[in-house]
N, C-alpha and C positions, 0 to 999 in steps of 0.2 A: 504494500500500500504506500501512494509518495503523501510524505510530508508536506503539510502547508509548507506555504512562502511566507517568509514576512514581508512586510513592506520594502525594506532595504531588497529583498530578493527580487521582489516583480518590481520594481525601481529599473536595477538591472537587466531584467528580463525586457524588458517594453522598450529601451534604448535599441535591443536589436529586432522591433519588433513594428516596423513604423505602421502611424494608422491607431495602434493598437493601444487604449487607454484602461484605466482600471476605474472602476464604480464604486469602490468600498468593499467589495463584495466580489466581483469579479470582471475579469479581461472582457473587451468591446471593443467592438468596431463596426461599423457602417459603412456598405459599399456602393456606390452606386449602382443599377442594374435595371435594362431597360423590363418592362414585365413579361413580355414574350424571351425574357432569358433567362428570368428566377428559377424555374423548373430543373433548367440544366447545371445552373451553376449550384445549387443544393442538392441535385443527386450528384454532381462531382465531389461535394465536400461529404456527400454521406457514404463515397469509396473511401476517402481517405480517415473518416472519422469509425469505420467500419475497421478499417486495418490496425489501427489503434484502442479500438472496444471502449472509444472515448468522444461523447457525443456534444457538440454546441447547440444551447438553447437559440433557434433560427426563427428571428420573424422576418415578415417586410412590412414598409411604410410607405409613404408615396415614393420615394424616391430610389428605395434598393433594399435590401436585406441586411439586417444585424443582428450578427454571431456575440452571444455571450457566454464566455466559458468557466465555470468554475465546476469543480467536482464538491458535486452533492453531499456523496457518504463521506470525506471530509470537512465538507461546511468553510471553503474557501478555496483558493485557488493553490494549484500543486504543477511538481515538473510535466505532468499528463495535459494540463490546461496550455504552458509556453510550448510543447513538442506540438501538441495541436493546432496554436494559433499559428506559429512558424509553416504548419503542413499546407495550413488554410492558406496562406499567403502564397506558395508556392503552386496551390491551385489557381490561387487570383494571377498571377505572376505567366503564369503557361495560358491562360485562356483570354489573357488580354481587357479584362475588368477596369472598370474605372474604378480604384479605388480609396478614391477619396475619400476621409472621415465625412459624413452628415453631422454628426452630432456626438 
């Protein structure tokens, strides 16, 4: 089971993580995505979050989808949340997303 992070940890963690903020609670980030692409770009993140047995809380809004990640059975964010967002981005990164924070 991984160990929370403390602050100082996802401090460091979010430096190599652009886009990607913390809420008190856990890792966020906002992508842009047009709506005829949401479909694709969340079953892409749910191969990669499938190969990890390690899932983001995914909505959308008017303007794109936001992944927010902390692990549950720990009740805050762990190395399984930064390996995740890191994965995430490497999907955003190969399929050419706008990934600009919204908010």
């Amino acid at each position: 089971m991984p160990d929370l992070l403390d602050r100082a940890d996802i401090d460091t963690a979010l430096a190599s993580l652009p886009g990607w903020s913390y809420d008190g609670e856990a890792l966020v980030k906002s992508v842009g995505v047009p709506v005829d692409s949401r479909d694709a770009l969340a079953e892409a993140v749910a191969v990669v979050s499938d190969e990890l047995d390690h899932h983001p809380d995914t909505s959308a809004d008017d303007h794109g989808l936001r992944f927010r990640l902390w692990t549950h059975s720990d009740g805050g964010v762990t190395s399984k949340d930064v390996e995740l967002a890191a994965r995430i981005d490497q999907v955003l990164s190969g399929a050419g997303w706008d990934s600009s924070s919204e908010g």
